[in-house]
N, C-alpha and C positions, 0 to 999 in steps of 0.2 A: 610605473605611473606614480607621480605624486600627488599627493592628498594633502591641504592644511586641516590642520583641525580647528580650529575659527570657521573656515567656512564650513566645512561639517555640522556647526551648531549652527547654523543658518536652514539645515534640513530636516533636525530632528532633534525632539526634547521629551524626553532626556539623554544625552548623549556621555557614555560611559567615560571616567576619565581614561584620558590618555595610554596610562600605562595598562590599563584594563587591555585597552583597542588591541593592542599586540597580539595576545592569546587567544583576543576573541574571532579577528579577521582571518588569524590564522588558520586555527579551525573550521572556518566556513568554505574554504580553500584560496583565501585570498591573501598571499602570505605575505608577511609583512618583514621587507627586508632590511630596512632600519627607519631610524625615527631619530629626526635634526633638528633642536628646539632651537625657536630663534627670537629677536622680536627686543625691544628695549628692556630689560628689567633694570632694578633700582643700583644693582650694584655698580650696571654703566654709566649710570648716571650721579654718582657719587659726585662730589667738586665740584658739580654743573652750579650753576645759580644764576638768577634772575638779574640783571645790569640795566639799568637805565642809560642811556647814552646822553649824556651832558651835553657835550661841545664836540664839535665833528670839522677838525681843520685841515686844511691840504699837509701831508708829511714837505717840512723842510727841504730834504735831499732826494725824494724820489717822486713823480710825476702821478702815480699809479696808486699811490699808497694813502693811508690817509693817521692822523692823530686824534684820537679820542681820548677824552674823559669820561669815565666809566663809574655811578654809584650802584655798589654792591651791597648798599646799607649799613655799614660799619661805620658809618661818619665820614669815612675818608675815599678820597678817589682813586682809582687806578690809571694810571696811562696805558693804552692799548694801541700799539701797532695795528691797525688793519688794512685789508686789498680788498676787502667787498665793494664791489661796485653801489650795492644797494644800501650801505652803510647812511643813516642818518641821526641828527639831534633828535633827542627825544622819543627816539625807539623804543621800549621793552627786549632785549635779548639774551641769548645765551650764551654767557661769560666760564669759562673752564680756568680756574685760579690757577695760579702754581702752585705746584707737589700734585693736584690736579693726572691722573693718568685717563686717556682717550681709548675707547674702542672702536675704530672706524667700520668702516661697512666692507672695507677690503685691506690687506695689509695689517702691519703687526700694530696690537697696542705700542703707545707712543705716550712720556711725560710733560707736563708743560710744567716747562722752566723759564725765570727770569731772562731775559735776552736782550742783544741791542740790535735794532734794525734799522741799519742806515745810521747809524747813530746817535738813533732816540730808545731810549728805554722803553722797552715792553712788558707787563706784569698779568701775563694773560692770553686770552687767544679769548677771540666772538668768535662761535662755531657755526658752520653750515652745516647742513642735515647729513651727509654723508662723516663728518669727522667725527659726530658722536651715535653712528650707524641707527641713523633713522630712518636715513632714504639714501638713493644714490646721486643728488642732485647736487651741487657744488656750485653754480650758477652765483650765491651769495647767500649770507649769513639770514640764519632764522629769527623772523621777527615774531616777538609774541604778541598775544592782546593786547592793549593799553591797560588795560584794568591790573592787570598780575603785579605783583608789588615787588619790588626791587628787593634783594636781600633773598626771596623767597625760594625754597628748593624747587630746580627745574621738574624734579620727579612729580611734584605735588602740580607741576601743570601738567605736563604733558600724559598724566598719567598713563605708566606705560603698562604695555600689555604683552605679555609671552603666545607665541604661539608653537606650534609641531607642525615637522613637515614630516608624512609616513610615507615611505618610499614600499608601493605594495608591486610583487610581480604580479602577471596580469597572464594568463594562461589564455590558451585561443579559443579553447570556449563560454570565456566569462567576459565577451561584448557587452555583459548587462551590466558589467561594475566598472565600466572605462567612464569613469562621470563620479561628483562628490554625490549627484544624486543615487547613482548605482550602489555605491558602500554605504550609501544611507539605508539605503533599503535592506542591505543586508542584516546591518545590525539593529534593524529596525524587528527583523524576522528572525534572529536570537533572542532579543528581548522580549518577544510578544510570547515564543515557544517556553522562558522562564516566568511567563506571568508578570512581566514587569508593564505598566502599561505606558507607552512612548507615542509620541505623535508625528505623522510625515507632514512637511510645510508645502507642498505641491498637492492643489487639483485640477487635474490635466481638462478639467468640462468646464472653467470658468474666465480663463481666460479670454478677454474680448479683442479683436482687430485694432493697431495703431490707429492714432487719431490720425482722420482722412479730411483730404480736402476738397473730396467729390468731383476728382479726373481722374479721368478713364489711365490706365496702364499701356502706356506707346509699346513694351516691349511685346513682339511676339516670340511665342515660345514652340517647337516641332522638337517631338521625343522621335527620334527614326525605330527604336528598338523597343518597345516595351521589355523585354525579357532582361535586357543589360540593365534598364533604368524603370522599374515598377511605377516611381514616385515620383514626380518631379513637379518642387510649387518657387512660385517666385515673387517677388514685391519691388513695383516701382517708388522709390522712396527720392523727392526734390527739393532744391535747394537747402543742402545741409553745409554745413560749417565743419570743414577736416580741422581738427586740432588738437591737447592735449586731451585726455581722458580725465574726469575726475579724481580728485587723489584716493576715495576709496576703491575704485576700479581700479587704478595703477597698482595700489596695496592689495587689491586679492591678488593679481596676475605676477608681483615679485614674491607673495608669500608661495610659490610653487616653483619657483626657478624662473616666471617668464620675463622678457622684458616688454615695457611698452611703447607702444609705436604711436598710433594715431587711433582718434575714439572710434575709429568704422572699425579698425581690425582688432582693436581692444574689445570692442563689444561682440565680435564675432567666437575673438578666443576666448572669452567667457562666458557667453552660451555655450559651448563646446565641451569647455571643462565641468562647466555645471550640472548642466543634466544630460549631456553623451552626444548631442546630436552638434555634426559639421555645420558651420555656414559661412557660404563664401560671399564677396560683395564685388560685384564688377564695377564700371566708371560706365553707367549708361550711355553718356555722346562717345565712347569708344568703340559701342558695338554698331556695327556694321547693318544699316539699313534697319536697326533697331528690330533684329531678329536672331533670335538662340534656336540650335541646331544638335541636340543629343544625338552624335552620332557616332561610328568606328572611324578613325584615322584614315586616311589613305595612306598608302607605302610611300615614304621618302616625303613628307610633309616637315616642316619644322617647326619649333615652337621656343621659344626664350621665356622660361620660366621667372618668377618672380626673384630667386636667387641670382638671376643674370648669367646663367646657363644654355648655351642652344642646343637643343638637344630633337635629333632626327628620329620620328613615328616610324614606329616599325609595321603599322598597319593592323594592328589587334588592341593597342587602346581604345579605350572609352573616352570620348572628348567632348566637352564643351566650346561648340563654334558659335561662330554669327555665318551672315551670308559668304563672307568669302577666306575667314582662314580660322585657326585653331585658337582660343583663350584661352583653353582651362584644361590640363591632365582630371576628367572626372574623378573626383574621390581623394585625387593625391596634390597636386600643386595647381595653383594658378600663374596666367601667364601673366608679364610684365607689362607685354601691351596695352592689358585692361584692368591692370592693378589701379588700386585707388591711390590717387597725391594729395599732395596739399591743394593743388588747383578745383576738385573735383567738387562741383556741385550738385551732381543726379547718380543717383547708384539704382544696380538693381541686386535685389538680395535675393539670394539662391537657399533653399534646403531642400534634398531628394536625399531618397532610398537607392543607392547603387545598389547592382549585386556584387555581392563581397568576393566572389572567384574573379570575375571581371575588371576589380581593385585592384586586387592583388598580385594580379596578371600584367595591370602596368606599373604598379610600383618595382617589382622585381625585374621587370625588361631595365627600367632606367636607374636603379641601385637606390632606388627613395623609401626613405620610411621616414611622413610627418605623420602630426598627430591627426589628420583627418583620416589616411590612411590607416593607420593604428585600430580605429575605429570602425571605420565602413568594411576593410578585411573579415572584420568579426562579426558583423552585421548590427544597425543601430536599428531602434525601433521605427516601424514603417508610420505607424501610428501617431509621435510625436510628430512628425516633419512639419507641418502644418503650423502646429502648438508654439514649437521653437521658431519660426518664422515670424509669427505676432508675436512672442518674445523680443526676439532682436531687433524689431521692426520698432516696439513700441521704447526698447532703452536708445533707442539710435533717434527717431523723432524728438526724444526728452529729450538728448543730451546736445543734439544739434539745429535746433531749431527748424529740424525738415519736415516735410507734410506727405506724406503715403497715400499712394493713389486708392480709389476706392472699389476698383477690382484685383484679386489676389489671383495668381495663377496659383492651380493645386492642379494637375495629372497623373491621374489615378485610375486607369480604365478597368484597373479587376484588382480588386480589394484582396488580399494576399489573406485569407482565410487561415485560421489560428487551427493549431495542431489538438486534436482529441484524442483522447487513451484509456484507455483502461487499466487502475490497477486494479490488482489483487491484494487483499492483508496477508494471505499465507506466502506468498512471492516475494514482497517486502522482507516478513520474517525469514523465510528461507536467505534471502540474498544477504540481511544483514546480520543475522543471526542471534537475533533477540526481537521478541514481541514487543511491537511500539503501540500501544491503545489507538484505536480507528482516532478516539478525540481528539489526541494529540496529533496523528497524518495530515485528520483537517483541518487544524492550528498551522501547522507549517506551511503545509499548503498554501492555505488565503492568506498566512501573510507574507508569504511570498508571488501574490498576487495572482496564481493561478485560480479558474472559476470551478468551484465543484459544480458538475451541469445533472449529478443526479447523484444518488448513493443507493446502497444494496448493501444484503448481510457478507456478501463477497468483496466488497469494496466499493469503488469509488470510478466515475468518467469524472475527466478532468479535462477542462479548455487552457492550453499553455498560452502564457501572456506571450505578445509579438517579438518582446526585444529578448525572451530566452531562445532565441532557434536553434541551439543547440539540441533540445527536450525535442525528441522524435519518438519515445520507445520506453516500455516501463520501467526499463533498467536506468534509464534518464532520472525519473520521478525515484527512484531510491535512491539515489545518488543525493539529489535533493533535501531528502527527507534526513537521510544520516549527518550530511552536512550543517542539517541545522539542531537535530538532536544530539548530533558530537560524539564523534569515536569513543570517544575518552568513556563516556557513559555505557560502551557497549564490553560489559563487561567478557574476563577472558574464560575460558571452559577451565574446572579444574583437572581435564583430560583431554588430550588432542589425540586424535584415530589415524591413524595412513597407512596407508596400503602401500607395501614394499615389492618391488616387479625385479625380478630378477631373471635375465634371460644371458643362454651359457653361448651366447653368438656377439662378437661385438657389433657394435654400431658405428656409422660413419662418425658420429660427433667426437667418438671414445680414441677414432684416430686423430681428428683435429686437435683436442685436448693434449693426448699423448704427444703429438708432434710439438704443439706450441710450446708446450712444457720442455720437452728435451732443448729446444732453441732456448730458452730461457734460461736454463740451465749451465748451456753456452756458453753464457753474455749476450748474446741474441736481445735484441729491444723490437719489440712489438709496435708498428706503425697503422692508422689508418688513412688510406686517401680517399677522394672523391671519385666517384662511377665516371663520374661526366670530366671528359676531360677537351683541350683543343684540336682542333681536326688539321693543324700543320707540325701536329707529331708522324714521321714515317711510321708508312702501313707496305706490310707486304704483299697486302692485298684490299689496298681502297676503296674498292670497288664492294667490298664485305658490309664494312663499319655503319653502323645506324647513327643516325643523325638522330636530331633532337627536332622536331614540328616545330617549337615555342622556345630557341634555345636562349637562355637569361643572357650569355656574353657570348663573343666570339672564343673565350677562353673556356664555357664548358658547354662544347655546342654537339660533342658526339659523346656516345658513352665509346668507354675504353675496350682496345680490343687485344688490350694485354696491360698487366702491372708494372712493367718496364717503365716506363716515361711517367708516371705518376709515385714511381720508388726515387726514380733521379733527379726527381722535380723538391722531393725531401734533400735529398744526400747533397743537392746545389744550396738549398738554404741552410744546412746544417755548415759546410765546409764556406759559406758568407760568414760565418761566425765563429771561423777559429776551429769547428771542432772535425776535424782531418780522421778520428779512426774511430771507424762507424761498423757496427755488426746489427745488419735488421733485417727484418724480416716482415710480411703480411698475410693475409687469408683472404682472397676475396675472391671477386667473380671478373669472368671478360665478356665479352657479348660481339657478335657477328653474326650478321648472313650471310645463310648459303642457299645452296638448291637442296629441297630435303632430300632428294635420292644419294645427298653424297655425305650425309650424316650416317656414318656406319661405325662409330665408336663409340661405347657406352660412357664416356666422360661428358656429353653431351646432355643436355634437358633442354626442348626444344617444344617451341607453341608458336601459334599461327594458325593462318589457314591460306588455302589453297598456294601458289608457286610463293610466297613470300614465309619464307622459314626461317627464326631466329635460335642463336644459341647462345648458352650460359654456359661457362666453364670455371668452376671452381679450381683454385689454384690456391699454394702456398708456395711464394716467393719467397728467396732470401737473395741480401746485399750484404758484400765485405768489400772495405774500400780501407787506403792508408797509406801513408806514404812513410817515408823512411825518415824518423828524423827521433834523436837522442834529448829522451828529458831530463835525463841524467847518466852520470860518465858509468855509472855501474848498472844501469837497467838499460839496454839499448833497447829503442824500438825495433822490428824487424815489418817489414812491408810485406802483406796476403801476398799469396800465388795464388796459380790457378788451383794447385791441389789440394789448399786450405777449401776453394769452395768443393770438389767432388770429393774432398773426404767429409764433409757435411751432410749432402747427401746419401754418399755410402751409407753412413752411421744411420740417417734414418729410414732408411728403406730397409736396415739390417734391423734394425727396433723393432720395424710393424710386421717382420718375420719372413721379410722378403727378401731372401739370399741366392737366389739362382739366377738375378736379373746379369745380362749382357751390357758390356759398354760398346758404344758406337761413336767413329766420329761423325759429325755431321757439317751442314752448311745451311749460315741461316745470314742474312746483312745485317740482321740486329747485331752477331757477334763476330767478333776477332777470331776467336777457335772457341771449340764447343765442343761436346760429347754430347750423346743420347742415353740411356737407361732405356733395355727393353726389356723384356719378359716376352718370350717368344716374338710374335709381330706387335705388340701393344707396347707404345712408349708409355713409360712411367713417371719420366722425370727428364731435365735436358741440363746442361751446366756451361757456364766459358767464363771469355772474357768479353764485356760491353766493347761495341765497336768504336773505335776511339772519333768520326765521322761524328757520332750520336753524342758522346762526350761535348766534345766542342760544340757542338750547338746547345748544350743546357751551361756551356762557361766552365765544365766540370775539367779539371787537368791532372788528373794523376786515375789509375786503374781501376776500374770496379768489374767486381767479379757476380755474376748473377746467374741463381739458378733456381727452376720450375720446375713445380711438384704438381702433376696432373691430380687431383686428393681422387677423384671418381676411381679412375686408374690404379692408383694406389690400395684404394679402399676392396677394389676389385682383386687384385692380385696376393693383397695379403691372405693371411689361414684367418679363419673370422673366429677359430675355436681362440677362447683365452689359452696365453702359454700355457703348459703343463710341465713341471721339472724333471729335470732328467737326476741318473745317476751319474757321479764323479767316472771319468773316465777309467777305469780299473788300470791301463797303462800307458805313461807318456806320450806326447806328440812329437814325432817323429819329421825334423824338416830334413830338406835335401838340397843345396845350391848348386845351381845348373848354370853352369858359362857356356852360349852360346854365341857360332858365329854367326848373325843375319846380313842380309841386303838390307841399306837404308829404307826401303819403300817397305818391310813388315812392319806392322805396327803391334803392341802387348795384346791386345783385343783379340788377335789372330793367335800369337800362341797362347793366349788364356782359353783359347776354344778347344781347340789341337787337344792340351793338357786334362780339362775335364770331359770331353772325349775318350778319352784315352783310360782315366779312372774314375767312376763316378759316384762310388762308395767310400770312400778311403780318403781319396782327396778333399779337403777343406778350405784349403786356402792357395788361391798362388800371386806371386807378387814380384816389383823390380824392385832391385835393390839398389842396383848400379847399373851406370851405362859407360862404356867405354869407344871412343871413335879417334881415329887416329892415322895416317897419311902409311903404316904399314901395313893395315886391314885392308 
């Protein structure tokens, strides 16, 4: 969020300089992520000077152009080339000399030099507001007073002014400081806890109703939900005048980034930014039968947002209708149909209290984040709505000569009653770990605008102001309280105690660690995806996979009911980008229903109730993928197999001390060829090759090899004791190479069982080495 600081002293005096702000917002938790100083100073203005315009003739060779004589007060006249349409005899303006260097408002500084244009000599430039970054208007040249004296330095009129733009992040439960008024207050409640004494420029009880011209309000207004919409006020405001905004309303709204449009929605975004609270403005002859309709969407509705977007109601927005179609996404965009024009002579002004789940439920279905949403997400105060209403009501009647009707809708059937608590002083100290005196609690406290409603030698009830709702709980109110007391001041113990646990069993985490670690060690790079993934990834079982009630896109509308498609959905953007030899790996979870009577493997953690049973399966995945290609004549690349991926696995099933497991082959559509890892009937782990089917449809073209680590399974089968060392063998390892004749249909699995069968003390390892086939066998 950005902040000027010019308008920040419009809320509070005395307001810390600049470089102070950084340190101090920081600590309150409002961090400030950089600070952009902008605004005329003297040094842009160098060269500028005061010009008198003599004589103003048509240029000789160009139509568009004109010739002036220019006194600068040196005695002598300048010729000036100029294209200002609004160029005339007798002006006052601002003349940039040559040797003269320009800082515009966009693009690089730029010198003015002697020049011929069209022929005629130019020794100067008459400057618009934008070439010597004043403003961004370019329209034509700046005319000054008449009074200002020719020769005199421009700086000494326009007396210029720097200001700071603080760019603060804005965490989601600090809705109270989305406003210059919110950070007002903040630093209003540092200051007041240091004794310094500061003053807030707003009192929310004295504000009176725009001036009215005693007619009744045509619009009728039906809230269908209270629950969605607590708050809802409105103002029929007629015959106004759409046009520029004042130039100091244009100047607060670029000193923060914005641009300006027209005064109905200049004055909306600057209530908004001011003191926190949205306000939208409809084109009253637009609404339909001159009646507003708070209600939910219908499924398959559509709407053309003010950005000229059509975009189809999925049936769980919040909306603002008339009698017969959709205006307004509540809380997040307005539609175009009732947007205000230039034409627009009757508005009606909206401010209400959405609920913030409700917000945030349709900004995310349609991919929007404005600045009203920003705000009503996080919840604004219920209490101002009203306040801000005769606010905007009364800068819009100034500035456009309109007249507000003399009834105000305000709907408000049950007053959203303010949170009570109880602290404690020894729970405080406990939590924070330093004794803060009761006096200074209730310093912070009030001026953080919270009501103490009683005190005790035990503490304190406290009434939380409406626009904190975050503050539910006492651990809320400590939070608070350190916040404005300052870590920094809590000093550290000259001893720190902790309690050391050591237990001779490992833990499932100590395999996850171990594991990711060995993969690292690899070359292995550690990947994370998203739960939720599209539901036209194949399933082997479709009929499993949990959808999503509220899913944001078509793209994450189920959660994933395997790693595979969400590892390949990387390894297709990685090899979009050149980078072809990829080793990674993940740790997450898959989720599926089943029937619970057929969950009978402990890799499973399962909740529900009655016949609808879900499961979570922890898994660590790994991908190797590459193709064959030389980056130099002395290091060739070499392209994964398959037995790159099952000697990966081997290794770490052999790590976590599990060397007795069985391979299997199996049959799965996910893969081309596969094997299993068992441990008696319990699979452990599975391995192959991606099926090249599944390939081609993520774009992917060359092998990837992919293999699953059950961890439950894993964590199950390993010895849970830590290793314990052995002695060096006292005599050599003893191999044996055995050339055997088989039929093609044995496979190694079979005589790797036969063999430790056969020995199972003695025997440690068995293995191929070579295969032999050939038309005499």
């Amino acid at each position: 969020m950005k902040i000027s600081y010019n308008w920040l002293k419009q809320h509070i005096d005395p307001l810390p300089p600049v470089t102070e702000l950084d340190q101090l917002l920081t600590q309150l938790g409002l961090e400030v992520e950089g600070i952009i100083y902008s605004g005329l100073t003297k040094d842009k203005l160098n060269g500028l000077v005061v010009g008198e315009v003599i004589e103003c003739l048509p240029h000789p060779n160009a139509d568009k152009l004109k010739l002036t004589k220019i006194n600068t007060g040196t005695g002598e006249f300048l010729q000036i080339v100029c294209g200002a349409p609004n160029v005339e005899a007798g002006q006052k303006v601002v003349v940039a000399t040559v040797g003269t260097t320009l800082t515009p408002i966009s693009g690089e500084p730029f010198k003015i030099k002697k020049s011929k244009i069209r022929g005629e000599e130019s020794h100067g430039m008459l400057c618009a507001p934008d070439e010597i970054g004043l403003g961004e208007s370019h329209a034509g040249i700046i005319v000054l007073p008449p009074e200002t004296i020719a020769g005199q330095a421009v700086s000494e009129v326009l007396n210029p002014e720097t200001d700071a733009l603080i760019e603060i992040g804005i965490t989601p439960n600090h809705g109270d400081a989305c406003s210059h008024l919110g950070v007002a207050r903040e630093i209003f409640a540092s200051l007041s806890r240091n004794e310094i004494q500061a003053k807030l420029a707003y009192d929310f009880g004295t504000l009176p109703a725009p001036d009215s011209d005693k007619f009744e309000n045509p619009v009728k207004v039906i809230v269908e939900d209270n629950n969605l919409c607590p708050r809802y006020a409105g103002l029929y405001i007629q015959g106004i005048e759409v046009g520029p905004s004042p130039e100091w309303l244009q100047a607060k709204l670029r000193s923060i980034g914005l641009k300006p449009i027209n005064n109905i929605v200049d004055i909306t975004n600057y209530v908004m930014h001011d003191i926190g609270q949205p306000i939208h403005a409809f084109d009253a002859d637009k609404i339909n039968h001159h009646t507003i309709r708070v209600r939910q969407a219908k499924k398959g509705e559509d709407i053309i947002t003010l950005d000229g977007v059509a975009r189809k109601l999925h049936g769980t927005e919040l909306m603002i209708c008339d009698d017969e179609n959709p205006m307004a996404i509540a809380g997040v965009f307005g539609g175009k149909a009732s947007g205000v024009e230039i034409a627009t002579k009757n508005i009606f002004l909206e401010s209400a209290f959405f609920n913030p789940a409700a917000v945030r439920k349709s900004a995310r279905a349609h991919a929007l984040n404005t600045d009203a949403s920003f705000r009503f997400e996080r919840g604004v105060n219920p209490d101002l709505v009203l306040w801000a209403l005769y606010y905007a009501g009364q800068l819009i009647t100034e500035m456009t000569s309109g007249k507000a009707s003399a009834t105000v809708i305000d709907i408000y059937p049950e007053k959203i009653k303010p949170v009570e608590i109880a602290l404690r002083y020894n729970f405080v100290k406990q939590i924070i770990g330093k004794e803060i005196a009761p006096s200074e609690i209730k310093i912070i406290l009030q001026s953080l605008n919270f009501i103490i409603i009683s005190k005790a030698e035990w503490g304190l009830n406290v009434s939380v102001p409406p626009y904190k709702n975050d503050i539910l709980l006492e651990i809320d109110l400590c939070e608070e309280i350190i916040r404005v007391h300052g870590l920094n001041n809590v000093p550290l113990p000259a001893r720190l105690n902790a309690s050391l646990i050591f237990t001779p069993k490992k833990q499932p985490y100590q395999f996850r660690e171990a594991i990711a670690q060995n993969l690292c060690n690899k070359g292995y790079n550690e990947i994370r995806t998203n739960s939720l993934t599209k539901a036209g990834h194949p399933r082997i079982t479709p009929n499993q996979r949990v959808p999503l009630l509220n899913p944001l896109s078509s793209d994450m509308s189920v959660m994933r009911d395997t790693l595979l498609f969400t590892g390949l959905e990387v390894i297709a953007y990685n090899l979009n980008r050149n980078n072809h030899q990829l080793q990674l790996f993940e740790m997450g979870k898959s989720y599926s229903k089943k029937n619970k009577y057929e969950i009978d493997t402990p890799a499973y953690q399962e909740w529900g109730n009655g016949g609808e049973v879900y499961e979570e399966v922890e898994h660590c995945v790994i991908f190797i993928t590459g193709r064959e290609e030389k980056l130099n004549a002395l290091k060739p690349v070499h392209p994964p197999a398959f037995y790159d991926i099952k000697s990966i696995v081997s290794y770490l099933l052999n790590d976590a001390g599990i060397h007795n497991s069985s391979t299997h082959l199996m049959e799965n559509e996910f893969y081309k060829e596969a094997i299993s890892f068992k441990l008696d009937d319990m699979i452990i782990a599975s391995c192959g090759t991606v099926n090249h089917a599944i390939l081609k449809s993520l774009d992917i073209h060359q092998d990837v090899f992919y293999a699953d680590l059950l961890m439950q399974n894993v964590f199950n089968a390993a010895p849970k004791e830590f290793l314990k060392t052995k002695p060096v063998a006292k005599y050599p390892a003893v191999r044996r190479d055995l050339s055997l004749l088989i039929d093609n249909d044995i496979n190694f699995n079979q005589l790797e069982s036969v063999s430790r069968k056969a020995e199972r003390k003695l025997l440690k390892e068995v293995g191929v080495f070579d295969i032999y086939k050939g038309d005499k066998l």
